[in-house]
Structure formats: structure tokens, C-alpha cells
GUDRENTOR-198045 format. One line per field, with one value per residue: residue in one letter; residue number from 1; x, y, z of N, C-alpha, C, O in turn. Coordinates in nm, 4 decimals, padded with zeros to 6 digits. Layout:
N
aa <- (A | ...);
i <- (NUM | ...);
n.east <- (X | ...);
n.north <- (Y | ...);
n.up <- (Z | ...);
ca.east <- (X | ...);
ca.north <- (Y | ...);
ca.up <- (Z | ...);
c.east <- (X | ...);
c.north <- (Y | ...);
c.up <- (Z | ...);
o.east <- (X | ...);
o.north <- (Y | ...);
o.up <- (Z | ...);
***
This chain:
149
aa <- (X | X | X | X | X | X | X | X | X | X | X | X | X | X | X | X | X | X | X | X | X | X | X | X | X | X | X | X | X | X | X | X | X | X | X | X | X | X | X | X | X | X | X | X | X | X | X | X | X | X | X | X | X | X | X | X | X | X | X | X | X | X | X | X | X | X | X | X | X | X | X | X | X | X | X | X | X | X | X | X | X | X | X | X | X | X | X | X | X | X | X | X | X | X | X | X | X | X | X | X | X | X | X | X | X | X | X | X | X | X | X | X | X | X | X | X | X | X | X | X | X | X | X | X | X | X | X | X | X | X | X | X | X | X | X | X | X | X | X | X | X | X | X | X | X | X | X | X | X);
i <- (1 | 2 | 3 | 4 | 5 | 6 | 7 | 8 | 9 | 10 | 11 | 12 | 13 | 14 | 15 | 16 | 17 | 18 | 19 | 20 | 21 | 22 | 23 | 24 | 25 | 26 | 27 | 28 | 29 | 30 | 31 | 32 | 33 | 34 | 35 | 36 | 37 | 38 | 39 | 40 | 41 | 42 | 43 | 44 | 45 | 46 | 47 | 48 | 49 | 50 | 51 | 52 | 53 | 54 | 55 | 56 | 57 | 58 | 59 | 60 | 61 | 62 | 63 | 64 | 65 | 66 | 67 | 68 | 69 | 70 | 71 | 72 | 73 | 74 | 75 | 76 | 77 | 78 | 79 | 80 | 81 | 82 | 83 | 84 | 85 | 86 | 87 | 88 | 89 | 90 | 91 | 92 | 93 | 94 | 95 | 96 | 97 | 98 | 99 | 100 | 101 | 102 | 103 | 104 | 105 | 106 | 107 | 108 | 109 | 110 | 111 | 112 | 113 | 114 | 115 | 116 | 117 | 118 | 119 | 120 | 121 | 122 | 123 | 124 | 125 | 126 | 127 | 128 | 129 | 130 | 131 | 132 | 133 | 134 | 135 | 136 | 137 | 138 | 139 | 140 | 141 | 142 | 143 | 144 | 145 | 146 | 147 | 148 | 149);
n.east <- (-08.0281 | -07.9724 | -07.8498 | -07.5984 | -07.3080 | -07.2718 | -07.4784 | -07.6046 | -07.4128 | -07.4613 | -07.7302 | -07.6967 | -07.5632 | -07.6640 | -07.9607 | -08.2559 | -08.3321 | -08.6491 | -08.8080 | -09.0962 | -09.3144 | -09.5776 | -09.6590 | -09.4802 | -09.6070 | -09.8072 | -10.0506 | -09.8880 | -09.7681 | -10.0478 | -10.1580 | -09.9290 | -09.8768 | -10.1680 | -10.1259 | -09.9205 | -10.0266 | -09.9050 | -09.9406 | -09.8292 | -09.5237 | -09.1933 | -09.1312 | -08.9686 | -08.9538 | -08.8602 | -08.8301 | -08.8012 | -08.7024 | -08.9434 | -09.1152 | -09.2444 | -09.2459 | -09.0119 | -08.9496 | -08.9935 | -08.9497 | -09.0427 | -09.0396 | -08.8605 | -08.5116 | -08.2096 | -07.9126 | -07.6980 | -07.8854 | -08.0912 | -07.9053 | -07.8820 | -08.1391 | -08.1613 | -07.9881 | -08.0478 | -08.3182 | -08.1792 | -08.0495 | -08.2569 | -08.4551 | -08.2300 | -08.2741 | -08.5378 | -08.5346 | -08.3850 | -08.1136 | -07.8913 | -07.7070 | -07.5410 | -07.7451 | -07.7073 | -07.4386 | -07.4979 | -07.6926 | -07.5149 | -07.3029 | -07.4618 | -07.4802 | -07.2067 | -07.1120 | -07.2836 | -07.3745 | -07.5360 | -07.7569 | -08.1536 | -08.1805 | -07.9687 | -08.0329 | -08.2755 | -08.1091 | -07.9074 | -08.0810 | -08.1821 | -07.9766 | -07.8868 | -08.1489 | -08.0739 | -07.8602 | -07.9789 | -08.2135 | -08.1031 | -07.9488 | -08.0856 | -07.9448 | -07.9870 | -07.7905 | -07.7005 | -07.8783 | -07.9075 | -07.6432 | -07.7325 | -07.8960 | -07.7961 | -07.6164 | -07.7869 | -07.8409 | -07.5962 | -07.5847 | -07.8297 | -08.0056 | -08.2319 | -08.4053 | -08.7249 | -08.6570 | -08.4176 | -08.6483 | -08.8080 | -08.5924 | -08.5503 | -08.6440 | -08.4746 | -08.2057);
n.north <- (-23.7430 | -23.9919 | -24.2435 | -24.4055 | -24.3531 | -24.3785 | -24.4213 | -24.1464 | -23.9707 | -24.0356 | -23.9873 | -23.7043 | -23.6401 | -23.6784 | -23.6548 | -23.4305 | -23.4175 | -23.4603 | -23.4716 | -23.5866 | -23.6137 | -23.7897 | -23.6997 | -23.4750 | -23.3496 | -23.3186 | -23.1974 | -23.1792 | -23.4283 | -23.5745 | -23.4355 | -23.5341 | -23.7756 | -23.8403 | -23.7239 | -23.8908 | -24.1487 | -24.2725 | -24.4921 | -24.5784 | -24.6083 | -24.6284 | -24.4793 | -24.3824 | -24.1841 | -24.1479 | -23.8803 | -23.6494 | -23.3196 | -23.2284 | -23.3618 | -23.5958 | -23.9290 | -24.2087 | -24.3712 | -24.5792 | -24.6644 | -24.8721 | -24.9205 | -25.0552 | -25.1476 | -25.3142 | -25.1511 | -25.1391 | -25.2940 | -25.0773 | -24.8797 | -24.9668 | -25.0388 | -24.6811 | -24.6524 | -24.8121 | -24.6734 | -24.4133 | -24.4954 | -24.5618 | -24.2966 | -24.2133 | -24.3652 | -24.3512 | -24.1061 | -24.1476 | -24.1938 | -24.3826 | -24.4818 | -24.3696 | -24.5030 | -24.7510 | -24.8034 | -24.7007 | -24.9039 | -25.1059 | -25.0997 | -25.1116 | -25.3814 | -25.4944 | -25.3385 | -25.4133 | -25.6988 | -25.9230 | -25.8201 | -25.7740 | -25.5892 | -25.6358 | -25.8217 | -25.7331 | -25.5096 | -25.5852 | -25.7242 | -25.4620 | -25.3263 | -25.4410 | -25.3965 | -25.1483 | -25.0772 | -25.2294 | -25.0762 | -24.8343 | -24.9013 | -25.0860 | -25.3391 | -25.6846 | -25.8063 | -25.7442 | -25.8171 | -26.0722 | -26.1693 | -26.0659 | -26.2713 | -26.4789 | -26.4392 | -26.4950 | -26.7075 | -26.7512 | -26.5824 | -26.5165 | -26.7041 | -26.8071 | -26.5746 | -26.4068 | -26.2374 | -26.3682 | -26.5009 | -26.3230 | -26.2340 | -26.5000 | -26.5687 | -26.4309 | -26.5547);
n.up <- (05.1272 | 05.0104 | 05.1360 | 04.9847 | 04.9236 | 04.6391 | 04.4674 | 04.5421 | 04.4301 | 04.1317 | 04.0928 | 04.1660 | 03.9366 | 03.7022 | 03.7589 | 03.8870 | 04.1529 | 04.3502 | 04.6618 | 04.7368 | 04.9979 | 05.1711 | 05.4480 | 05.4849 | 05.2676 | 05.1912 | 05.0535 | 04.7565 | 04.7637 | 04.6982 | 04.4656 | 04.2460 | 04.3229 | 04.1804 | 03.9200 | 03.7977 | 03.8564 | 04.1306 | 04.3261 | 04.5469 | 04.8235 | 04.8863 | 04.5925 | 04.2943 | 04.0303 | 03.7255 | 03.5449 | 03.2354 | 03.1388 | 03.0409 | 03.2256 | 03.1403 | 03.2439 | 03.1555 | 03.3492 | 03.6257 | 03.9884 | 04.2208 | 04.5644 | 04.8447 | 04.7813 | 04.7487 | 04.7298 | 04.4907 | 04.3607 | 04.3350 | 04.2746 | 04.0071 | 03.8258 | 03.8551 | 03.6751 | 03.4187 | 03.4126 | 03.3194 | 03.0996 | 02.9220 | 02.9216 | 02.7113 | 02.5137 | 02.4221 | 02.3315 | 02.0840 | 02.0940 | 02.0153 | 02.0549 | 02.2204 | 02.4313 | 02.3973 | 02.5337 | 02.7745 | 02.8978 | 02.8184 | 03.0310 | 03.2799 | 03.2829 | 03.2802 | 03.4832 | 03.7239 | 03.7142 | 03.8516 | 03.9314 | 03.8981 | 03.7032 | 03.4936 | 03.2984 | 03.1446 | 03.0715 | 02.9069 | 02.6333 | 02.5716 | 02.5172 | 02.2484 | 02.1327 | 02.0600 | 01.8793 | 01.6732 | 01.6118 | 01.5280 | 01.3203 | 01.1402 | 01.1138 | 01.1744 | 01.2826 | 01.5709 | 01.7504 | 01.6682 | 01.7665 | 02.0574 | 02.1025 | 02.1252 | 02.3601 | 02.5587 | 02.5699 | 02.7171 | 02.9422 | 03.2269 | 03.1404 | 03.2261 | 03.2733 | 03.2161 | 02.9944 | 02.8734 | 02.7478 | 02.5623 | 02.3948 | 02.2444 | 02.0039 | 01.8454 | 01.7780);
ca.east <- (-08.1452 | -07.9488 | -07.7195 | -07.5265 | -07.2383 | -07.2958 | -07.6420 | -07.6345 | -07.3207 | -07.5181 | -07.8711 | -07.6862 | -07.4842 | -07.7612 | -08.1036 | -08.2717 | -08.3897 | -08.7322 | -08.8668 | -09.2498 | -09.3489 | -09.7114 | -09.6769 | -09.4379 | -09.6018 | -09.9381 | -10.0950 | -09.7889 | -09.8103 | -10.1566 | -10.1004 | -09.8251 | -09.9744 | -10.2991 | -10.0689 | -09.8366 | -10.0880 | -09.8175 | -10.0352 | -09.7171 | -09.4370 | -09.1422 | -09.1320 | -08.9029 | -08.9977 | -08.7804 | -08.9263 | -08.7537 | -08.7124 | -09.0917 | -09.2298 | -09.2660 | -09.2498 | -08.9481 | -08.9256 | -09.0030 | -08.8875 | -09.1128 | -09.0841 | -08.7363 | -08.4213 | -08.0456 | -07.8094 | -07.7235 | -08.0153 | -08.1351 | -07.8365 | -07.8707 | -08.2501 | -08.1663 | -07.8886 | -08.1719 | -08.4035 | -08.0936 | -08.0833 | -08.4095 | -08.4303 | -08.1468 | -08.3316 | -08.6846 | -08.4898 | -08.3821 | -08.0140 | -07.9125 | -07.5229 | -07.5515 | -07.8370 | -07.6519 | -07.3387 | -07.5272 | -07.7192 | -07.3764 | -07.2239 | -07.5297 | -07.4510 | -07.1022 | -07.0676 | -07.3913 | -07.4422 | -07.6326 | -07.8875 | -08.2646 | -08.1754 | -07.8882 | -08.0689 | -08.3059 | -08.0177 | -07.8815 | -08.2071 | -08.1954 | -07.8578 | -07.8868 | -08.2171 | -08.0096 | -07.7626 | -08.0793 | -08.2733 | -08.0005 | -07.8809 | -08.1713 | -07.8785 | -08.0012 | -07.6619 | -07.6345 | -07.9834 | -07.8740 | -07.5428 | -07.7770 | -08.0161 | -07.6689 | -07.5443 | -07.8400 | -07.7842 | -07.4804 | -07.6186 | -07.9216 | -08.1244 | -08.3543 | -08.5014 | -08.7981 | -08.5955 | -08.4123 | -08.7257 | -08.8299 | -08.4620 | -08.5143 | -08.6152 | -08.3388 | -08.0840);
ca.north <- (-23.8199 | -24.1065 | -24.3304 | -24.4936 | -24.2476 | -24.4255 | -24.3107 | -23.9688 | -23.8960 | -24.0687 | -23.9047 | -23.5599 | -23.5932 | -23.6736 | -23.6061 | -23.3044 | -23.4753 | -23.3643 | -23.5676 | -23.5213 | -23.7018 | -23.8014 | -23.6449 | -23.2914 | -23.2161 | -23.4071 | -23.1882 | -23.2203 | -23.5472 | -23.6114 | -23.3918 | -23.5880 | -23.9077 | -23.8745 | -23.7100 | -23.9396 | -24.2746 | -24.3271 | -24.5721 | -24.6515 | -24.5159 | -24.5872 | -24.4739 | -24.2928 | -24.1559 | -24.0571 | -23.7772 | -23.5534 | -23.2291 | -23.1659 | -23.4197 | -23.7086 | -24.0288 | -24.2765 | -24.5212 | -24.5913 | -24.7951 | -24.8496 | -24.9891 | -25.0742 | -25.1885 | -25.3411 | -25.0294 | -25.2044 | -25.2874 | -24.9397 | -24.8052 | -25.0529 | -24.9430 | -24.5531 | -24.6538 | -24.8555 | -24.5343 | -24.2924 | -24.5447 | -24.5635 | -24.1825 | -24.1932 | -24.4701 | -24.2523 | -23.9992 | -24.2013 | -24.1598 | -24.5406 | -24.5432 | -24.3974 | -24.5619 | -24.8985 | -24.7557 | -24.6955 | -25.0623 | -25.2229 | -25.0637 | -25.2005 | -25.5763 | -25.4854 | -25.2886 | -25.4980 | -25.8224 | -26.0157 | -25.7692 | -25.8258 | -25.4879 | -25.6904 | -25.8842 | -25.6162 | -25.4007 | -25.6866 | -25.7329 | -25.3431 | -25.3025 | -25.5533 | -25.3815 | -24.9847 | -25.0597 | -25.2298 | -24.9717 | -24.7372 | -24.9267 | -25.1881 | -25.4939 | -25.7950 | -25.8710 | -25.7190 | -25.9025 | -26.2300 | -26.1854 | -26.0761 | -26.3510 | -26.6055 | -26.3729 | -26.4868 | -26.8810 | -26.8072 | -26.5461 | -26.4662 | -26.7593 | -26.8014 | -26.4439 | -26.3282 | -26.1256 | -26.4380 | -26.5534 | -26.2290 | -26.2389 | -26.6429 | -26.5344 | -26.3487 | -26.6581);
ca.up <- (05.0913 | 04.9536 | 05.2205 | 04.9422 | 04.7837 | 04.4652 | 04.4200 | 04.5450 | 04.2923 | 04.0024 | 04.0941 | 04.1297 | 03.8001 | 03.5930 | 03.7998 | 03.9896 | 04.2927 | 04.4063 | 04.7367 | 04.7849 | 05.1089 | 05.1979 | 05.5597 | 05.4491 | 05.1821 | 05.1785 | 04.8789 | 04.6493 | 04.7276 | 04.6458 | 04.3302 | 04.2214 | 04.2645 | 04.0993 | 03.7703 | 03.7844 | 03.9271 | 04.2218 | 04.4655 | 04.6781 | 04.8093 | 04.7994 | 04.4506 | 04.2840 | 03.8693 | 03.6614 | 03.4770 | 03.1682 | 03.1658 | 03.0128 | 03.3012 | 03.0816 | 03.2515 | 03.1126 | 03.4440 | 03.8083 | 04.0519 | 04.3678 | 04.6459 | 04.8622 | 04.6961 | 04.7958 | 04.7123 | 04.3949 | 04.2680 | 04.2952 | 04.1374 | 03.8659 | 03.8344 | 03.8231 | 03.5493 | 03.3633 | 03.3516 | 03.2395 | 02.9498 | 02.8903 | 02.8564 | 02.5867 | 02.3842 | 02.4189 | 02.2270 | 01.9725 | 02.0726 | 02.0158 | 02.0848 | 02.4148 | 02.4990 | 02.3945 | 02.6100 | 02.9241 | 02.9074 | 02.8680 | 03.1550 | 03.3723 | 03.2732 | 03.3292 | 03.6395 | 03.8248 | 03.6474 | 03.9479 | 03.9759 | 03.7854 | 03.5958 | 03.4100 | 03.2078 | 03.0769 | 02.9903 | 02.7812 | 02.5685 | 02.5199 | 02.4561 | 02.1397 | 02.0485 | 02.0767 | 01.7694 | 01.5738 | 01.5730 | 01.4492 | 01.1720 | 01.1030 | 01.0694 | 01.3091 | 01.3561 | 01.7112 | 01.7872 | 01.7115 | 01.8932 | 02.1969 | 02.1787 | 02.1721 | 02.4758 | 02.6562 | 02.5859 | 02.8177 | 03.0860 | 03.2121 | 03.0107 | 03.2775 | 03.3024 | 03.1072 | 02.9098 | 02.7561 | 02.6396 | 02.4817 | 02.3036 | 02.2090 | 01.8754 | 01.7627 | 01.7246);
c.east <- (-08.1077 | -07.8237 | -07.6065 | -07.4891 | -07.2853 | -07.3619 | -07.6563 | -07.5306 | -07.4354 | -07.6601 | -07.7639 | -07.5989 | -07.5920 | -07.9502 | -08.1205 | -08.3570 | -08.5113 | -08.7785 | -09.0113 | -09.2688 | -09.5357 | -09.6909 | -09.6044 | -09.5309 | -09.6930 | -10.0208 | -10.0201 | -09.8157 | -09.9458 | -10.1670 | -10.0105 | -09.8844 | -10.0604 | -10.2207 | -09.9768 | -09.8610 | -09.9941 | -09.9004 | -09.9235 | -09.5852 | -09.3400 | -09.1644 | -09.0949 | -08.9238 | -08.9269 | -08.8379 | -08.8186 | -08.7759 | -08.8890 | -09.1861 | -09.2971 | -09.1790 | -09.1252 | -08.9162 | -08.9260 | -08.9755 | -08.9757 | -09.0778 | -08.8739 | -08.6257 | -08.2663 | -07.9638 | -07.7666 | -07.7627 | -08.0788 | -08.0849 | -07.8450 | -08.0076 | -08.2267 | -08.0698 | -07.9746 | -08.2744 | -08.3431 | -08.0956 | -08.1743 | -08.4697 | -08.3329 | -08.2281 | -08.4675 | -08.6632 | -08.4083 | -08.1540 | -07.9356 | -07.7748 | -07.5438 | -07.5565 | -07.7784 | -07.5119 | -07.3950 | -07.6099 | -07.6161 | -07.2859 | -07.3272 | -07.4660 | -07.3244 | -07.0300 | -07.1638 | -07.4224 | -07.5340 | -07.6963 | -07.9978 | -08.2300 | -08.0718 | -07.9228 | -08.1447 | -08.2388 | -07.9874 | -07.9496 | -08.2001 | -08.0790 | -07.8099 | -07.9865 | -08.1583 | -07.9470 | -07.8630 | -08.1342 | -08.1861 | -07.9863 | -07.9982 | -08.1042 | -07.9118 | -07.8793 | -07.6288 | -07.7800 | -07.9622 | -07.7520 | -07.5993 | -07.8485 | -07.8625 | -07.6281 | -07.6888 | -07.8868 | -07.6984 | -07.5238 | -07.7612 | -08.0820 | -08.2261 | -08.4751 | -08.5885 | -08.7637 | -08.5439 | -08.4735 | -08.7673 | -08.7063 | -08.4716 | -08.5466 | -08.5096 | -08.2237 | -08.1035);
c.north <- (-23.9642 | -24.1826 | -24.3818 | -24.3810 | -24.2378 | -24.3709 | -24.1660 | -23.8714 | -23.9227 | -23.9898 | -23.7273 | -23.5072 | -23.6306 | -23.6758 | -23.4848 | -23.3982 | -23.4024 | -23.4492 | -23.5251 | -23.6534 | -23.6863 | -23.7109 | -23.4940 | -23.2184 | -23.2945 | -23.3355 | -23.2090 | -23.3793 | -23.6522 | -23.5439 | -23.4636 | -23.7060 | -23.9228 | -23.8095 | -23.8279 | -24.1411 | -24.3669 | -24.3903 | -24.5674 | -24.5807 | -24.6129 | -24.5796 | -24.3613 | -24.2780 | -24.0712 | -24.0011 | -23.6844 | -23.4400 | -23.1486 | -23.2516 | -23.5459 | -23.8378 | -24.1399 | -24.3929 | -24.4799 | -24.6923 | -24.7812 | -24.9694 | -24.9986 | -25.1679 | -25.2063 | -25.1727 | -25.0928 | -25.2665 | -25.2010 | -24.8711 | -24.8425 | -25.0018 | -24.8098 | -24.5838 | -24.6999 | -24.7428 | -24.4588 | -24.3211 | -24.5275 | -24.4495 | -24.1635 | -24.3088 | -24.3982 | -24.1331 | -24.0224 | -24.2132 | -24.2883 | -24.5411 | -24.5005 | -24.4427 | -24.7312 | -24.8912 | -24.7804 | -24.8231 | -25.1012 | -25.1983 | -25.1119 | -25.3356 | -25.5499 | -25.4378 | -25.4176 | -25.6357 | -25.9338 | -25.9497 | -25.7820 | -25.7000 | -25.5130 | -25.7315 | -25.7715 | -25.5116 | -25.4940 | -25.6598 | -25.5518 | -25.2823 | -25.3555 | -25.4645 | -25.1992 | -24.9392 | -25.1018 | -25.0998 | -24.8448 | -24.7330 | -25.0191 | -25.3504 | -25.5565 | -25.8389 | -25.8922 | -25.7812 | -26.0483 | -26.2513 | -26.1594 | -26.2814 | -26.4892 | -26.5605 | -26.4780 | -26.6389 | -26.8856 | -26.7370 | -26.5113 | -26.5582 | -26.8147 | -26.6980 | -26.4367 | -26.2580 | -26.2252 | -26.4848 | -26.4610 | -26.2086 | -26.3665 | -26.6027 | -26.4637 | -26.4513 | -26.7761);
c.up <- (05.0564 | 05.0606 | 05.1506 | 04.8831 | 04.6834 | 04.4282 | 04.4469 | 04.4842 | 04.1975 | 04.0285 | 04.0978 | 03.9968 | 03.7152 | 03.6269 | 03.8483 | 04.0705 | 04.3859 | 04.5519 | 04.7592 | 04.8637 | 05.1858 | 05.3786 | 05.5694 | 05.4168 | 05.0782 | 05.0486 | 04.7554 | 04.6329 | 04.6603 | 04.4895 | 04.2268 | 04.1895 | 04.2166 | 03.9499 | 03.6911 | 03.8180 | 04.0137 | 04.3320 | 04.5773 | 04.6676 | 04.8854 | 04.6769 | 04.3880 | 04.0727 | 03.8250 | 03.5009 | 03.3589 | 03.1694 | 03.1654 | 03.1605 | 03.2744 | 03.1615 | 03.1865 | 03.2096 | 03.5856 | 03.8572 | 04.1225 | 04.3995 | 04.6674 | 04.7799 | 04.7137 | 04.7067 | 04.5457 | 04.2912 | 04.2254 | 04.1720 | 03.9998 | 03.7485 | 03.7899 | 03.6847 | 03.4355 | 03.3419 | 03.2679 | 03.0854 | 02.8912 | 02.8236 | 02.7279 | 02.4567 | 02.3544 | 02.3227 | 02.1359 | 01.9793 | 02.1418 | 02.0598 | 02.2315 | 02.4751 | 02.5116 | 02.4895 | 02.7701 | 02.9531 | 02.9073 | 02.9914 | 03.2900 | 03.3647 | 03.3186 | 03.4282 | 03.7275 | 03.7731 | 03.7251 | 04.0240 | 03.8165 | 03.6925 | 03.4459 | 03.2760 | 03.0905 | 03.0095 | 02.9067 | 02.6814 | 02.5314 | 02.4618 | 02.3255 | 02.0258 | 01.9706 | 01.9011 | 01.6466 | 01.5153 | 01.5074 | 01.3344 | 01.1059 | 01.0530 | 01.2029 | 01.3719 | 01.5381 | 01.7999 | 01.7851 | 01.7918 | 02.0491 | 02.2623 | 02.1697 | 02.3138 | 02.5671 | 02.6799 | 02.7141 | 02.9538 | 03.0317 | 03.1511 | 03.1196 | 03.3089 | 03.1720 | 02.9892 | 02.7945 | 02.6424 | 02.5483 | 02.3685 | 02.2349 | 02.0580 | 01.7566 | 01.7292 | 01.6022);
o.east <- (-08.1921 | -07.7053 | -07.5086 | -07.5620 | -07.3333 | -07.3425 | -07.7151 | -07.5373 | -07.5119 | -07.6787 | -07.7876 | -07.5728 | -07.5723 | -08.0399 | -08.0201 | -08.4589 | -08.4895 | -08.7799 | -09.0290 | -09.2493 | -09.5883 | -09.7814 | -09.6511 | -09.5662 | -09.6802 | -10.0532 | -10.0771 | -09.8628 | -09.9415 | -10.1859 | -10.0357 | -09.9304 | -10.0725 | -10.2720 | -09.9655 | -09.7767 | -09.9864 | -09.9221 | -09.9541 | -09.5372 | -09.4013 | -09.2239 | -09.1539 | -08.9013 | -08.9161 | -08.8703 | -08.7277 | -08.8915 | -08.9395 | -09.2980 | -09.3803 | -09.0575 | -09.2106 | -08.8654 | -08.8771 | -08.9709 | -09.0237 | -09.0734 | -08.7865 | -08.6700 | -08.1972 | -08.0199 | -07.8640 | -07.7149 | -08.1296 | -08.1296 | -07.8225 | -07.9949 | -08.2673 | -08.1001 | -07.9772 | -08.3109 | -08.3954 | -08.1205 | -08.1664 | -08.5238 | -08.3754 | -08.2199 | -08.4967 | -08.7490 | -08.3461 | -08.0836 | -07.9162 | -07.7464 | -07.5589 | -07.4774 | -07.7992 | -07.4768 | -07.3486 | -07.5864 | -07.5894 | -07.2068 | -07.2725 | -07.4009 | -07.3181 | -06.9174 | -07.1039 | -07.5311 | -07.5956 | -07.7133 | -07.9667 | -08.2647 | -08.0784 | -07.8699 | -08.0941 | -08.2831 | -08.0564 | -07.9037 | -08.2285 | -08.0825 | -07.6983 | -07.9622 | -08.1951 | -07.9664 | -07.8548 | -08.1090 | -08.2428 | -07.9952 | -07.9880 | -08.1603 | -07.8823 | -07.8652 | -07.5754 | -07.7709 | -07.9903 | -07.7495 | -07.5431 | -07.8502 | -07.8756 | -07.6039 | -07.6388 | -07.9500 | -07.7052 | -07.5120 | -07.8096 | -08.1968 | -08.3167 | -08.5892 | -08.5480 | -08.8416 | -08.5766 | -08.4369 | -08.7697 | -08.7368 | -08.3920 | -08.4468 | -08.4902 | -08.1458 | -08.0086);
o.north <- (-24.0532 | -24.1575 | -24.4102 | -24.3093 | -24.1388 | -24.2721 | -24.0851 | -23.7486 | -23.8277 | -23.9111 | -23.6470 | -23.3923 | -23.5629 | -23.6929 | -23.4148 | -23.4458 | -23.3153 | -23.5600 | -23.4127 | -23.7671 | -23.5869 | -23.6280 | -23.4059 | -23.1078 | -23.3242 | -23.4051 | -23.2522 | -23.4402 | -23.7594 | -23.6235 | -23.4364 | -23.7433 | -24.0406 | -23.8615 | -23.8490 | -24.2306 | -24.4888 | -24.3218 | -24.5509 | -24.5201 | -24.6908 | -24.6764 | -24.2543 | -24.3767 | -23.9529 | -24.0560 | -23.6385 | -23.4196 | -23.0638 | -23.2135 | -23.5999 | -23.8463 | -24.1950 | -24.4970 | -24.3824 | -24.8015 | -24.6681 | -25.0755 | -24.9732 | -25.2628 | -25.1069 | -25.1206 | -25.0655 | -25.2911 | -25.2028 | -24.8307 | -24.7728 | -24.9512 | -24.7938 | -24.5174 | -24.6195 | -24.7319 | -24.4225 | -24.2484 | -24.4635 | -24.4577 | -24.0878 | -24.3065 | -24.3963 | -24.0775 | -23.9259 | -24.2359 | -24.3068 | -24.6469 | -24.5717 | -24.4688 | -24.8098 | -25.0050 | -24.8546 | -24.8559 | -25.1523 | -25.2814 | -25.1463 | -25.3815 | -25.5921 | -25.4736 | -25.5061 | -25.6760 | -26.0206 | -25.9724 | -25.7923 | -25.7254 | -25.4533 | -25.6968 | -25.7346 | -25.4405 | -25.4867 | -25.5687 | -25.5405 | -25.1993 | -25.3208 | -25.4475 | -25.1501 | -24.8401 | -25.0430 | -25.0403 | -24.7678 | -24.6407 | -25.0141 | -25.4416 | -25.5100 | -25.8930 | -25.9804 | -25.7845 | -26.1281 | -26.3395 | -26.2080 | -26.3560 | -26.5917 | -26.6530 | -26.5389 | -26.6821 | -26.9743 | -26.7962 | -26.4903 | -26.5197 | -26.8797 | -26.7191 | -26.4532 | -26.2273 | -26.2155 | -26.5070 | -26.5060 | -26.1665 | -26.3660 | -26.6098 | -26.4580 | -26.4150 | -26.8474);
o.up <- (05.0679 | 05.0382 | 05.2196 | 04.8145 | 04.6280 | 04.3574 | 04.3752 | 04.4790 | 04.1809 | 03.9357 | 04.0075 | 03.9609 | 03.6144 | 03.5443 | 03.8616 | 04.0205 | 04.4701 | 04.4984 | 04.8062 | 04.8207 | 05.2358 | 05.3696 | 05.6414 | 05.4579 | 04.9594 | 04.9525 | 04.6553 | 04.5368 | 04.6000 | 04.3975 | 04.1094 | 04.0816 | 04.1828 | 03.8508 | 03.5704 | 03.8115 | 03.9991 | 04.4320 | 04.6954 | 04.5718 | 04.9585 | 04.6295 | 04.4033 | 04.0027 | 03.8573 | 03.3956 | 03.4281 | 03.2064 | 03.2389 | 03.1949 | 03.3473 | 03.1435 | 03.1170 | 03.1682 | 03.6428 | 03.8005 | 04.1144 | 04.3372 | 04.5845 | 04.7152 | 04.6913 | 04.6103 | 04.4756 | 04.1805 | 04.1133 | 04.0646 | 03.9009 | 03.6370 | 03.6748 | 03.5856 | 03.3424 | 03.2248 | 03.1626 | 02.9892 | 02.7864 | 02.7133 | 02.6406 | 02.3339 | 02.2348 | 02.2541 | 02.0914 | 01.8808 | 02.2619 | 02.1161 | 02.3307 | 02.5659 | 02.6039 | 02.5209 | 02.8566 | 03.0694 | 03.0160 | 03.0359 | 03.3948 | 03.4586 | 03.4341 | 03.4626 | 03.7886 | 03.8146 | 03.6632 | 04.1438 | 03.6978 | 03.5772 | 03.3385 | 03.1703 | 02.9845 | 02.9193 | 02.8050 | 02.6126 | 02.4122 | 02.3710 | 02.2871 | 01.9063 | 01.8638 | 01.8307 | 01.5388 | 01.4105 | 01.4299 | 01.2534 | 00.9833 | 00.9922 | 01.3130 | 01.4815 | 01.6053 | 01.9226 | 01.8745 | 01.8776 | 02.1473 | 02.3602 | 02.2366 | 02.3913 | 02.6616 | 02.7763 | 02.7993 | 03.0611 | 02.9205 | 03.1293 | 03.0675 | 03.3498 | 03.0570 | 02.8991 | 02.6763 | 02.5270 | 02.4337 | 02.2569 | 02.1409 | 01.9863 | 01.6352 | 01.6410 | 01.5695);
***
């Protein structure tokens, strides 16, 4: 299902991979999308074990960007469940494996907010929002961080 190694290790070590395709498996799919309000496809949702929603990507994506993306959900899931070191683990390994993809920045900005929320010291908030003086300070994300310095 996946052309790029990368992704079809990382989706089978930490996803179950379902594909529902508008022309297979046209009621699933219509099922699916009206639970889930999928207008467009590509689009891939990464769902927890109960079915709950934590992040989608749609629509095509450089190999790279994807992966960066599915790594960005995995996090995402670990911060949804309150489980902040991880979650600050698997954001820093985005910026640091992919750093010139748009998922970079966003991990930054979450990786700052991971150790907050843990401990409630700003410390690792104002060291983000300085991080993002040096990279990144044109994305959306910087500006959402500009307060923290």
C-alpha cells in the first residue's frame, strides 16, 4: 500500500492500516466518510484504538512530508493522553530527522508545549519561542510561539 519503505515500516510498527476506497468498497466508504466528515480522498486518519480521531492528512504528499505528517499524528496521540515526555520525544525527532518539511515547525511549538504541560515551568516555552528566532520564524507556528520569549 505504501511505495516508500519508510512509511510502510513506521505505519506497520505503530498503525493498523485499514484502506477503504470509494470504488472497492463504496459503502464503507460512504460510512466512513459521513462518521468521520472525509470530503476528499486522499486522506489518511489516524484513529486510536476506540476510533477517536487525533489527525489527518489529506490529500498527496512528497514521501517525507508524509512521513513527517504520520510522525506528527503518533505524537499527537501521545500528547492526547497526557503522556508529555514521549510526546516531547517523538516531536523532537520530527525537527530532527525532517527539518525542511511544514510538519517541522509544528513539532517544535509542541515539543516546548509537551514538558510545560508536565511540569507547569515556562522554561522549555521560552527556550522554544528563542528556538524559533533561529528556525522556522517565518511559519505560523513562530508567531503562535512569539509570546513565549
Amino acid at each position: 500500500m505504501w511505495p516508500d519503505e519508510r512509511i510502510a515500516r513506521f505505519v506497520n510498527a505503530h498503525f493498523i492500516a485499514a484502506r477503504v476506497h470509494p470504488r472497492d468498497t463504496p459503502d464503507a466508504f460512504k460510512e466512513y466518510g459521513e462518521l468521520y466528515n472525509a470530503q476528499w480522498t486522499p486522506i489518511v486518519l489516524l484513529l486510536d484504538p476506540a476510533g477517536v480521531e487525533h489527525s489527518r492528512i489529506e490529500g498527496f504528499l512528497p514521501a517525507d512530508d508524509f512521513l513527517a505528517q504520520l510522525m506528527l499524528g503518533w505524537a499527537r496521540m501521545a500528547f492526547d493522553a497526557g503522556q508529555w515526555a514521549e510526546a516531547e520525544r517523538r516531536y523532537r525527532e520530527i525537527v530532527d530527522r525532517f527539518p525542511n518539511t511544514d510538519a517541522a515547525a509544528e513539532a517544535l511549538y509542541w515539543a516546548g508545549v509537551a514538558p510545560y504541560k508536565a511540569t507547569g515551568d515556562p522554561a522549555s516555552l521560552k527556550a522554544t519561542g528563542r528556538a524559533f528566532k533561529e528556525r522556522y520564524k517565518d511559519t505560523p507556528w513562530a508567531k503562535k510561539a512569539s509570546v513565549w520569549t
